[in-house]
Structure formats: C-alpha cells, structure tokens
MMTF fields as JSON, N, C-alpha, C and O atoms, coordinates in Angstrom:
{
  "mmtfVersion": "1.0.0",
  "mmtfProducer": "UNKNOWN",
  "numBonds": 463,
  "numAtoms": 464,
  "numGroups": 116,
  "numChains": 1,
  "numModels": 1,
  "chainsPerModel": [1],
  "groupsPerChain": [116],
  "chainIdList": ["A"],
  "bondAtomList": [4, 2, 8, 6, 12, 10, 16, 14, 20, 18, 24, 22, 28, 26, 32, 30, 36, 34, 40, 38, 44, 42, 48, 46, 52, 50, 56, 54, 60, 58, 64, 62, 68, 66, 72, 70, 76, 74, 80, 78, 84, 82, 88, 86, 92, 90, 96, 94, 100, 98, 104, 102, 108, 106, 112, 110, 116, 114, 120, 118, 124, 122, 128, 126, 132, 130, 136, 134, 140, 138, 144, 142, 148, 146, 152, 150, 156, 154, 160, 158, 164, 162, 168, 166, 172, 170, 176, 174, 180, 178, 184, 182, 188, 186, 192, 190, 196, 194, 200, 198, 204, 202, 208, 206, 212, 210, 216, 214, 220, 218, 224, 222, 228, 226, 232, 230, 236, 234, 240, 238, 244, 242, 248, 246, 252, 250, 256, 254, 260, 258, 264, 262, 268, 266, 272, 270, 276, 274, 280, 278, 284, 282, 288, 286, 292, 290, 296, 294, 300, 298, 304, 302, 308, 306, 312, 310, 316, 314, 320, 318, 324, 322, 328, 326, 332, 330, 336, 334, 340, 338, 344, 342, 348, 346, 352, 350, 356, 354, 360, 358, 364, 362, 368, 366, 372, 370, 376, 374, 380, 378, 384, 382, 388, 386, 392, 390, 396, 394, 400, 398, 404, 402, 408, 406, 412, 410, 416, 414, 420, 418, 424, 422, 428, 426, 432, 430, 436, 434, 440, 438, 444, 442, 448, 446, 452, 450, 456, 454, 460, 458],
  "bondOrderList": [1, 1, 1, 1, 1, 1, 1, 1, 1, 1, 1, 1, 1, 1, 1, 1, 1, 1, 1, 1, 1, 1, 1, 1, 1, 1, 1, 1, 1, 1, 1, 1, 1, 1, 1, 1, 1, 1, 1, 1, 1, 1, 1, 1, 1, 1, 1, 1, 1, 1, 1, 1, 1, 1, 1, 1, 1, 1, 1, 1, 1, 1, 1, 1, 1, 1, 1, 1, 1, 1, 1, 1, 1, 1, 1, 1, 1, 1, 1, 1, 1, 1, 1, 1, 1, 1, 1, 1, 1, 1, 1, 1, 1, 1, 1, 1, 1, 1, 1, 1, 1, 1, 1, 1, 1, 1, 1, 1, 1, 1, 1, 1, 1, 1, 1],
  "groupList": [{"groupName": "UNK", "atomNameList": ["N", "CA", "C", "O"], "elementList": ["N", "C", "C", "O"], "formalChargeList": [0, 0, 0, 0], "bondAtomList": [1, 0, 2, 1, 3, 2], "bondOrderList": [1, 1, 2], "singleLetterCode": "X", "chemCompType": "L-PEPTIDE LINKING"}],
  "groupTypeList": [0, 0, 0, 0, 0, 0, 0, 0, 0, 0, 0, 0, 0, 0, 0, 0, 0, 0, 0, 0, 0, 0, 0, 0, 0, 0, 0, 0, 0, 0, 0, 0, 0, 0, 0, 0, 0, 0, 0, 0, 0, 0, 0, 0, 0, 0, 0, 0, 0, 0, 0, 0, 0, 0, 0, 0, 0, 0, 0, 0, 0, 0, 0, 0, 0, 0, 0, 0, 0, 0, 0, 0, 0, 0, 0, 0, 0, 0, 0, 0, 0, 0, 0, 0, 0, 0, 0, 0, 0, 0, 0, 0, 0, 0, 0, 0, 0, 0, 0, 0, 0, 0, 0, 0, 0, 0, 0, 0, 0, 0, 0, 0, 0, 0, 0, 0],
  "groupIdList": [1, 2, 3, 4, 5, 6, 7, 8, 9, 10, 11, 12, 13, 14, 15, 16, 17, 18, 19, 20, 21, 22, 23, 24, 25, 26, 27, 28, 29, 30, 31, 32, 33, 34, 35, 36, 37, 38, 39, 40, 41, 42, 43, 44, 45, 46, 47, 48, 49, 50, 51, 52, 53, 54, 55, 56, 57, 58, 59, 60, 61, 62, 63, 64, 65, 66, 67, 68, 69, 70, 71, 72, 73, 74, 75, 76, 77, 78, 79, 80, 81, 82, 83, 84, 85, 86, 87, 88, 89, 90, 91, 92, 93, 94, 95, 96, 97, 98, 99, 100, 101, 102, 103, 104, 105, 106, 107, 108, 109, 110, 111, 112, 113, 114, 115, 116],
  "secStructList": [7, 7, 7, 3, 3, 7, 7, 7, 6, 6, 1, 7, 7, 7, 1, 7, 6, 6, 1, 6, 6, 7, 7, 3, 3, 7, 7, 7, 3, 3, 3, 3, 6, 6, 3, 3, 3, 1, 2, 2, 2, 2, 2, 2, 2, 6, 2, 2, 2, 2, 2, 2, 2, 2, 7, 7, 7, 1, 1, 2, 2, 2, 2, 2, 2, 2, 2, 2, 2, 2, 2, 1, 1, 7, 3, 3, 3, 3, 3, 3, 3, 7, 1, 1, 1, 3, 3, 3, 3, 3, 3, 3, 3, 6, 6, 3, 3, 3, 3, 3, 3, 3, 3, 1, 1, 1, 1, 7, 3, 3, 3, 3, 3, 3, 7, 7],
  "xCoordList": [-38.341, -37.835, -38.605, -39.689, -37.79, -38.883, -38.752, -38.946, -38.422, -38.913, -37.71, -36.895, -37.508, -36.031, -36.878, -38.053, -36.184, -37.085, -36.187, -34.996, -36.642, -35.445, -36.386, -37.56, -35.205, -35.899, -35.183, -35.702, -34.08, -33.256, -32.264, -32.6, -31.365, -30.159, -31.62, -32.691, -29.879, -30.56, -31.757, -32.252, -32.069, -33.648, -33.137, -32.314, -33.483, -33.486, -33.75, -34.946, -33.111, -32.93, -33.461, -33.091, -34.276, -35.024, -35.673, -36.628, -35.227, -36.355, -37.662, -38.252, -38.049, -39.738, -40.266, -39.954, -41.126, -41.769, -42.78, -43.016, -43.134, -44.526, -44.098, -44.866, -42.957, -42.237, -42.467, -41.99, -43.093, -43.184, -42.168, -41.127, -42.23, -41.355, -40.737, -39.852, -40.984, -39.987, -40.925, -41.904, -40.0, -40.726, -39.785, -38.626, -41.446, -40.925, -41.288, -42.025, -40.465, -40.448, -40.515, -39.623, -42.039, -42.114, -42.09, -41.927, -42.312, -42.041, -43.373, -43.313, -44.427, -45.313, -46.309, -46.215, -46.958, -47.167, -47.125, -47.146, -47.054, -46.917, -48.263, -48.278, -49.249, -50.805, -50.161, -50.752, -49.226, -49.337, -48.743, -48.319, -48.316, -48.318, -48.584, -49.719, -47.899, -48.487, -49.218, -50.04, -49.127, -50.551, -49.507, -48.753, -49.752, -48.907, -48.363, -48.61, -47.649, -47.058, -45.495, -45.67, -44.783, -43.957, -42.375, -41.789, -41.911, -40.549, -40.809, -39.899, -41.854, -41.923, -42.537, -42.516, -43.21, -43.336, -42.488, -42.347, -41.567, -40.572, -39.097, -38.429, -39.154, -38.635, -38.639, -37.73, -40.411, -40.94, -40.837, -40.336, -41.342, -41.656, -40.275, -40.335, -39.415, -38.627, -37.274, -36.295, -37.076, -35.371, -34.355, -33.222, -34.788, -34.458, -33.741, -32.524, -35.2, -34.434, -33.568, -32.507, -33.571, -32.365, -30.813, -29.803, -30.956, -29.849, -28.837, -27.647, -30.088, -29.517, -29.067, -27.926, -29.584, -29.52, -28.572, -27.748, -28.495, -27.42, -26.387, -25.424, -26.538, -25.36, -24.918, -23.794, -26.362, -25.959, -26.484, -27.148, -26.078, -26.701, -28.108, -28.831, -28.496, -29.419, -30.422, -31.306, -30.279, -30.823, -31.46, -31.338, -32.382, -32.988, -32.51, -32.936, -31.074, -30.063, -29.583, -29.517, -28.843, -28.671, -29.243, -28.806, -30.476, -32.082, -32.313, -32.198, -32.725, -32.743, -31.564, -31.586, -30.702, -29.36, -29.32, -28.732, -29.729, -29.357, -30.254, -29.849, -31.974, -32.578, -32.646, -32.995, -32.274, -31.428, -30.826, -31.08, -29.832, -29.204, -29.456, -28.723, -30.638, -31.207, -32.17, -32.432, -32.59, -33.488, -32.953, -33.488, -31.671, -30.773, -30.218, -30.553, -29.432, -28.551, -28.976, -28.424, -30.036, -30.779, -31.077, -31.511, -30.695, -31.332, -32.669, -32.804, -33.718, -35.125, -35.042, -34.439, -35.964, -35.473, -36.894, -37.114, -37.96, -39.105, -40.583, -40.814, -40.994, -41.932, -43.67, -43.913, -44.676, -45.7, -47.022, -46.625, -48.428, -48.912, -49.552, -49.773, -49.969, -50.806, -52.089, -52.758, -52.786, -54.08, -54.768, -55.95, -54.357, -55.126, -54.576, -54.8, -53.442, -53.18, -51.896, -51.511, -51.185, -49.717, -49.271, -49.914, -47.815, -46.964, -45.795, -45.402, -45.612, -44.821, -43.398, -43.622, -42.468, -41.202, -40.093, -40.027, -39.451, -38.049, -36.719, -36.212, -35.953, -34.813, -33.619, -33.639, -32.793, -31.31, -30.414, -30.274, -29.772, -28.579, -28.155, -28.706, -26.546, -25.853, -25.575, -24.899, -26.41, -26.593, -27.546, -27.639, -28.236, -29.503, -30.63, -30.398, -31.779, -33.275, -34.32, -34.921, -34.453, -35.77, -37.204, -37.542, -38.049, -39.567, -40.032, -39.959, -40.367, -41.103, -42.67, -43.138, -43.352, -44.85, -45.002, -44.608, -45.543, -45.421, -46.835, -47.12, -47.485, -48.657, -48.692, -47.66, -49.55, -49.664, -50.307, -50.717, -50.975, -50.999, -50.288, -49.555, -50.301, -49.549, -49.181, -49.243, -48.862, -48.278, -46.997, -46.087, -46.945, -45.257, -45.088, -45.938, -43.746, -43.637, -44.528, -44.611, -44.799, -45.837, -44.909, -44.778, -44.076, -43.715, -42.166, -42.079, -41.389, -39.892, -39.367, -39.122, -39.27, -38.319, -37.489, -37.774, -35.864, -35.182, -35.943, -36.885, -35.609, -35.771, -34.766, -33.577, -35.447, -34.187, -34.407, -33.615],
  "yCoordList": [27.564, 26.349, 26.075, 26.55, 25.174, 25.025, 23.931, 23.253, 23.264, 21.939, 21.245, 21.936, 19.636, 19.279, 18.27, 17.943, 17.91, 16.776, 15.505, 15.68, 14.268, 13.698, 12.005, 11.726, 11.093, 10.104, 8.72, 7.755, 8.594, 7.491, 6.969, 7.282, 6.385, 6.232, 5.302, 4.695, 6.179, 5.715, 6.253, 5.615, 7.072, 7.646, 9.335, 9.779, 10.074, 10.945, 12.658, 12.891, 13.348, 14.462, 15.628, 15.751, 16.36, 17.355, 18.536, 18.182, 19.806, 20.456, 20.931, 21.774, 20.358, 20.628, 19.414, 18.247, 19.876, 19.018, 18.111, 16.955, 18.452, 17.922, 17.088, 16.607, 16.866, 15.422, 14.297, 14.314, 13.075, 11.854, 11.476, 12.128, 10.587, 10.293, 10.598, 9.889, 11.73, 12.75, 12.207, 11.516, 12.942, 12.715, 13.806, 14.212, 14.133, 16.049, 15.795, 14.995, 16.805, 17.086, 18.585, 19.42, 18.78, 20.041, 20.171, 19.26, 21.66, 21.578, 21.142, 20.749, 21.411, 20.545, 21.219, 22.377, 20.545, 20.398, 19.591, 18.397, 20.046, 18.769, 19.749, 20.943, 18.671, 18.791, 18.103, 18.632, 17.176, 16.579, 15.607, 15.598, 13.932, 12.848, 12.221, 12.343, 11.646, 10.549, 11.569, 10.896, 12.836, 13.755, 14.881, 15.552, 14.846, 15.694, 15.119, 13.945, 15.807, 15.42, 16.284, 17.496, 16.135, 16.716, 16.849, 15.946, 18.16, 17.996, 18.473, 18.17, 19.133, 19.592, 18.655, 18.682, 17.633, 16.184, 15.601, 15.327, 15.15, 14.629, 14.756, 13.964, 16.311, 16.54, 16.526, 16.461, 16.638, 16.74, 15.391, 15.163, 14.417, 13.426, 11.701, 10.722, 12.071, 10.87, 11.91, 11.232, 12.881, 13.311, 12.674, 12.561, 12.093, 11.216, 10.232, 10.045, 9.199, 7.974, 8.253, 7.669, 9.118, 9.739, 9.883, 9.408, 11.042, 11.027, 9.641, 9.433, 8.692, 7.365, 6.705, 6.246, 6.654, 5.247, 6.111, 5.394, 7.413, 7.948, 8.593, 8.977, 8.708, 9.761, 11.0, 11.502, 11.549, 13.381, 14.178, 13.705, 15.348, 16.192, 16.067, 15.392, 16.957, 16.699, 17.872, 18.048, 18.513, 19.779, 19.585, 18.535, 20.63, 20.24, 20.306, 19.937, 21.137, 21.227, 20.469, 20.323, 19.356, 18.257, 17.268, 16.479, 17.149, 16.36, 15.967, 15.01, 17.544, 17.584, 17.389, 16.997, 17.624, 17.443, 15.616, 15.161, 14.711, 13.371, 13.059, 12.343, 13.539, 13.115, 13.822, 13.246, 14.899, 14.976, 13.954, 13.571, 13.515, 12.231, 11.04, 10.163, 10.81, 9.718, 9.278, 8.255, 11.08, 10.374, 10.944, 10.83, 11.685, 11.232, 9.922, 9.167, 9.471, 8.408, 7.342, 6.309, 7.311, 5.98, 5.281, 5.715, 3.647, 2.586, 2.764, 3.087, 2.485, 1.501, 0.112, -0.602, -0.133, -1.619, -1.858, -3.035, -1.051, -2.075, -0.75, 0.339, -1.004, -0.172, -0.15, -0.496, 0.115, -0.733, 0.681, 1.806, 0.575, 1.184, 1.119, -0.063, 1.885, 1.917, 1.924, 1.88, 1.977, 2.025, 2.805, 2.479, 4.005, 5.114, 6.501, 7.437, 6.295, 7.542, 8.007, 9.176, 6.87, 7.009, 5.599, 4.55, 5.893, 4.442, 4.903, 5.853, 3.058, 3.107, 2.806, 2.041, 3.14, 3.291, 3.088, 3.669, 2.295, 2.045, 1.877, 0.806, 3.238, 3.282, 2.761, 2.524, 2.57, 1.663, 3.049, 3.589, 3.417, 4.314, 3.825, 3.325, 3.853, 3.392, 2.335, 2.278, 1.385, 0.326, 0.027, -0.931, 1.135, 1.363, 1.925, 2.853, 1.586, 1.727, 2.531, 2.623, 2.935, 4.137, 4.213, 4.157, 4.368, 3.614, 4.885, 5.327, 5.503, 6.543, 6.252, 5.244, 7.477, 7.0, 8.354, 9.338, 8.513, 9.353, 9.8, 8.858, 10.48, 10.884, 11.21, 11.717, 11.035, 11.447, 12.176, 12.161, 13.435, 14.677, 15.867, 15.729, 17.12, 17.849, 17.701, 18.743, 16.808, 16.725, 16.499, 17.328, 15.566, 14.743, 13.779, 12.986, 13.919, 12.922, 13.115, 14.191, 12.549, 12.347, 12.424, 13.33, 11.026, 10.802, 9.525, 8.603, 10.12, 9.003, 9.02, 9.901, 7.336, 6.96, 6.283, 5.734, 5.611, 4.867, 3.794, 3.914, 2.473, 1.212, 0.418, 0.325, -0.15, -0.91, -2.337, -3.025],
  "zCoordList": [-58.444, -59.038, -60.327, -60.666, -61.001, -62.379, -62.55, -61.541, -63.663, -63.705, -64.341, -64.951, -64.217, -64.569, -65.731, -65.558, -66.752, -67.726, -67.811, -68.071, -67.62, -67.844, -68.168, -67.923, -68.836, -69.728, -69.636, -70.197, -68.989, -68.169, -69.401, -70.544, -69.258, -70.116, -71.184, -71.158, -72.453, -73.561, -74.338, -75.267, -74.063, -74.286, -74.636, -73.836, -75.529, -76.028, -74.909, -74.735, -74.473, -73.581, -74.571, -75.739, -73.988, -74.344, -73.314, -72.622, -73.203, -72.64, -72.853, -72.178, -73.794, -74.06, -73.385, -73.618, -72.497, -71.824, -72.704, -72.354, -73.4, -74.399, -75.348, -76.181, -75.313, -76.406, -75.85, -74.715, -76.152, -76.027, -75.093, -75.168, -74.243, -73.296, -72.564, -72.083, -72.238, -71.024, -69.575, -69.296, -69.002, -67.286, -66.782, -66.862, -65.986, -65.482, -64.0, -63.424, -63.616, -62.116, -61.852, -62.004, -61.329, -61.101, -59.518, -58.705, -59.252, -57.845, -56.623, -55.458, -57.474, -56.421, -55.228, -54.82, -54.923, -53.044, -52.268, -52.565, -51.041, -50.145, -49.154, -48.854, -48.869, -47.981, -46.599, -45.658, -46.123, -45.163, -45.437, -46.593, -44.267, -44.783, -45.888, -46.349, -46.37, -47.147, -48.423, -49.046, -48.885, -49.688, -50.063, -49.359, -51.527, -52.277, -53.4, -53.676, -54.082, -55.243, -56.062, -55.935, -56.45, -56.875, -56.158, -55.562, -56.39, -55.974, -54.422, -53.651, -53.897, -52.531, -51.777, -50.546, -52.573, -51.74, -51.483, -50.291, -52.388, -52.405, -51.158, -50.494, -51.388, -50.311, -48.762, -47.934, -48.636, -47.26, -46.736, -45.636, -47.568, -47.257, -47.004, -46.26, -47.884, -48.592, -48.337, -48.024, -48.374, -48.399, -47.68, -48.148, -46.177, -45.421, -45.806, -45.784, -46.404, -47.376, -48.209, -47.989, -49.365, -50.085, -49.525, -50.045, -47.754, -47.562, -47.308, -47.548, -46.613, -45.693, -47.013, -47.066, -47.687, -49.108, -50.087, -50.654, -50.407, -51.216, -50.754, -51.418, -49.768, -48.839, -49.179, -49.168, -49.589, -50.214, -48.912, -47.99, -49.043, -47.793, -47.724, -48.456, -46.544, -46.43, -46.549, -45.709, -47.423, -48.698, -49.65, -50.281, -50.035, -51.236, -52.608, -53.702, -52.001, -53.686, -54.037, -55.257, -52.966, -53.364, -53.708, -54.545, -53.018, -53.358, -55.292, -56.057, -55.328, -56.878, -57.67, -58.837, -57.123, -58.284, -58.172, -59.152, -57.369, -57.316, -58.189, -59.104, -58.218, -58.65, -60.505, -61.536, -60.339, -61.918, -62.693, -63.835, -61.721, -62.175, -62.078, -62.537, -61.406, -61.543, -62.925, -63.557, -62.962, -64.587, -65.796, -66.899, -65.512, -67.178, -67.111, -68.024, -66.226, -66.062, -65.682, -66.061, -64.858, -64.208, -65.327, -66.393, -64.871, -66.143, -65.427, -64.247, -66.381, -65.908, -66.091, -66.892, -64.942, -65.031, -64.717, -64.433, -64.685, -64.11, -65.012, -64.487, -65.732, -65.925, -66.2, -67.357, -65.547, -65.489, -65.782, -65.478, -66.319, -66.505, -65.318, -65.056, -64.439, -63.389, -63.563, -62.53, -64.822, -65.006, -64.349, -64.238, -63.725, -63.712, -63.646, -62.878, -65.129, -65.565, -65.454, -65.483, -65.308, -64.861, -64.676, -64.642, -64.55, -64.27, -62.861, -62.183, -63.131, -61.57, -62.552, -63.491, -62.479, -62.921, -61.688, -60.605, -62.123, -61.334, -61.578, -61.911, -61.372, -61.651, -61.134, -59.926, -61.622, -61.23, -61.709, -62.806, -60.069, -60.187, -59.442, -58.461, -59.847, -59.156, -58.204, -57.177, -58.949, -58.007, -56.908, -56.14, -57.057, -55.895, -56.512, -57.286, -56.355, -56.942, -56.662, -55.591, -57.368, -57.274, -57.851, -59.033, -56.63, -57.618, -57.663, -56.516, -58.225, -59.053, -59.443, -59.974, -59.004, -59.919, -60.59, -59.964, -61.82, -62.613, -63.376, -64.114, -63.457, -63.831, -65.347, -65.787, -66.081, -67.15, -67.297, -68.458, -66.335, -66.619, -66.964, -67.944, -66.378, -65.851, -64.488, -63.835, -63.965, -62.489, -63.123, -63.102, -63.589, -63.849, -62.864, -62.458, -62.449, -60.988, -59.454, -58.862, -59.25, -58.126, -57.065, -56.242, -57.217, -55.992, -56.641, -57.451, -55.84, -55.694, -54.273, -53.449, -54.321, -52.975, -53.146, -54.211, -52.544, -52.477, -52.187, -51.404, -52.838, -51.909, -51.374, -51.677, -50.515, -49.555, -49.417, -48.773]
}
C-alpha cells in the first residue's frame, strides 16, 4: 500500500506529499489496543465504526476508498493545533463526522474515527 494525500474540499490536491497542507495516510502499525498509527491502525482498531456509521463493507478496500473520500471531499469543520505536533481535525462527509488526529511528522494520520 502507499500512501493517499488529501486536503478536504476546497483546498488544493497534490501528490507530493511535502506541499504545505496536505494530509497523508500511510499504511502504518498497529502494536495493540488503543497503540499505533496509520492506515493499519485504522483498520484494526475503528473499521467497525466505519462499517456501522457509513455502511461500506467491511474490508480494508473499502475502508480506504471512504476515507479517500473523506479527505478530498470532506468539509472541515473543526480544526485545532494539538500542541504537541499535530492537530485534531474534523471532517463533515456526508453528513457524518470524522475526527482525525494528524501528526506533523512523517506519520501523517495517526488515527480517524466516526463520531456518533
């Protein structure tokens, strides 16, 4: 897997990761509960909530393809510096919300869940 880049409606689409404002999703690890980061966290941990709250299968092809479309197409509606090196971001697709925390390293996305 490699990595998807994406910047939420309105905001400029690019595959170079290293342009100002992108947000990447690489594939990650997952250590356990609650420990990990990326798209194999994501999956281990939250795919669940995804299927119940978006009603896509319950795969990781579909996983990533929602969440594709969550950060070309997703409005932001909530965006905050976390003060230690990342922000908490929350997207509006489709009428349903997604809190994201996002690293400003090389991690990229940490971690996304539906909220309810």
């Amino acid at each position: 897997m490699g990595q998807i880049c994406g910047g939420g409606r309105n905001r400029e689409h690019a595959e170079d990761e290293e342009l100002e404002g992108l947000i990447v999703l690489k594939e990650g690890k997952h250590y356990g509960p609650h420990s990990g980061w990326g798209f194999r966290h994501i999956a281990k941990e939250h795919l669940k909530n995804f299927v119940d709250i978006f009603g896509i299968g319950d795969n990781d092809e579909e996983l990533l393809n929602l969440i594709k479309k969550i950060m070309y197409d997703g409005e932001i509606k909530y965006i905050m510096d976390d003060q230690k090196g990342g922000w908490d971001i929350i997207f509006e697709y489709k009428g349903k919300r997604v809190y994201t925390v996002v690293s400003d390293n090389e991690r990229g996305i940490i971690t996304a869940y539906p909220m309810t």
